[in-house]
VEXDREN-2710 file (C-alpha; in Angstrom, 1 decimal):
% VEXDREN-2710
k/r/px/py/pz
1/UNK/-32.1/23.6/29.0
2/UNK/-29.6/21.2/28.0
3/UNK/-31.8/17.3/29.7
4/UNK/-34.6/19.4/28.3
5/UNK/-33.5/19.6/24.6
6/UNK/-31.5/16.2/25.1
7/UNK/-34.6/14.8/25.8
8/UNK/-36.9/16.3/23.4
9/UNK/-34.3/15.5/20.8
10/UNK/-33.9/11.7/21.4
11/UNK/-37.8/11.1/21.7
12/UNK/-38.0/12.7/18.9
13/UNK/-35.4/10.3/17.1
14/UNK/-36.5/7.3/18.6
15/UNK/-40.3/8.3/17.2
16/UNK/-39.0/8.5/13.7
17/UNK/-36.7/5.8/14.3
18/UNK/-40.0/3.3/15.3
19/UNK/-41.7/4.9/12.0
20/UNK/-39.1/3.4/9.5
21/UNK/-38.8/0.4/11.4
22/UNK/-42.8/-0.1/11.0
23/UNK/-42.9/0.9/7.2
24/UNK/-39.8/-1.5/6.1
25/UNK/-41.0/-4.2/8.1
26/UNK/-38.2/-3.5/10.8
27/UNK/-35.6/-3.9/7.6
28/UNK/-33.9/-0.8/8.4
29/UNK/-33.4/1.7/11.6
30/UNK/-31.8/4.1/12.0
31/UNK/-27.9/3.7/13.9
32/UNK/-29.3/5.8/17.3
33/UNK/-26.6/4.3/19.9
34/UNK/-23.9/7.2/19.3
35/UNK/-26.8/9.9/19.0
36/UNK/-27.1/10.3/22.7
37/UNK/-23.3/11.5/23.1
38/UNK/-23.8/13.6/20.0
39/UNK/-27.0/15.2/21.3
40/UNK/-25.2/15.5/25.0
41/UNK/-22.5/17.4/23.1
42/UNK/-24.4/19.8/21.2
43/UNK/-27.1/21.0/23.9
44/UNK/-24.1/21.3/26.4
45/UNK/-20.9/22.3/24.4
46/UNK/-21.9/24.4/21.9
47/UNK/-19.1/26.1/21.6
48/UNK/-16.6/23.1/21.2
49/UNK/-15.2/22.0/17.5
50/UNK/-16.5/18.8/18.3
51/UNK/-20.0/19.7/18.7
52/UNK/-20.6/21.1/15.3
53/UNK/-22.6/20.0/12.9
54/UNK/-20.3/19.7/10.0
55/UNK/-18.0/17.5/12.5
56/UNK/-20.5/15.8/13.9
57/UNK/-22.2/14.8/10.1
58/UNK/-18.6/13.5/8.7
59/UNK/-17.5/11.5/12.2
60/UNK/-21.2/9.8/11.8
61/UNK/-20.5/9.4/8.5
62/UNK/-17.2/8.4/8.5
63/UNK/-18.2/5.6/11.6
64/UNK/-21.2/4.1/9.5
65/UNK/-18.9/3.7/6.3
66/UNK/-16.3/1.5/8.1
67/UNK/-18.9/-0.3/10.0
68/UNK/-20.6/-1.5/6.6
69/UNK/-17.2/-2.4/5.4
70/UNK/-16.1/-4.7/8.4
71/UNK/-19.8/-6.1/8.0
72/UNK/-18.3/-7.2/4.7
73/UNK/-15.4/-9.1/6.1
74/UNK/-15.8/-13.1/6.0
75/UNK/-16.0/-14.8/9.4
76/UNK/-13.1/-16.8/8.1
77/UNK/-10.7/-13.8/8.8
78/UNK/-12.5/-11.5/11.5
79/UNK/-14.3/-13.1/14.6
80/UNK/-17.8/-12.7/14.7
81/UNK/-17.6/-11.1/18.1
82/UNK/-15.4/-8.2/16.9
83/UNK/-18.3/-8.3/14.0
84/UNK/-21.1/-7.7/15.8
85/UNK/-19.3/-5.3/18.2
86/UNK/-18.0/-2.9/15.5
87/UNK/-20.8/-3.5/12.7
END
């Protein structure tokens, strides 16, 4: 049940994720690369702290925030390789 739900669940995201792309004029997305771990987890370890939603909302949360800040950082002081691979 677990590829089944996986998979029902990141179509599903990718659809949505196609929609807002289409109505901003590809301005926005949603951030769908750490989704597939997340989805993993909670279709296969349901039980784990990890895997529950609370966690799951804050660390996504939590990940976007400093992502957006390090976006923020001039290229003077931060490399734009470390930029790209972290915002």
């Amino acid at each position: 049940f677990a590829l089944f739900g996986c998979s029902l669940s990141l179509l599903t995201l990718s659809g949505v994720n196609e929609a807002i792309k289409k109505s901003t004029g590809g301005q926005q997305s949603i951030m769908l690369g750490p989704l597939g771990a997340l989805v993993t987890m909670h279709y296969g370890l349901t039980s784990a702290p990890a895997s529950q939603p609370r966690n799951s909302i804050f660390g996504l949360l939590v990940a976007g925030v400093i992502a957006k800040c390090i976006s923020y950082i001039p290229t003077i002081y931060l490399p734009v390789w470390i930029g790209i691979a972290v915002g």
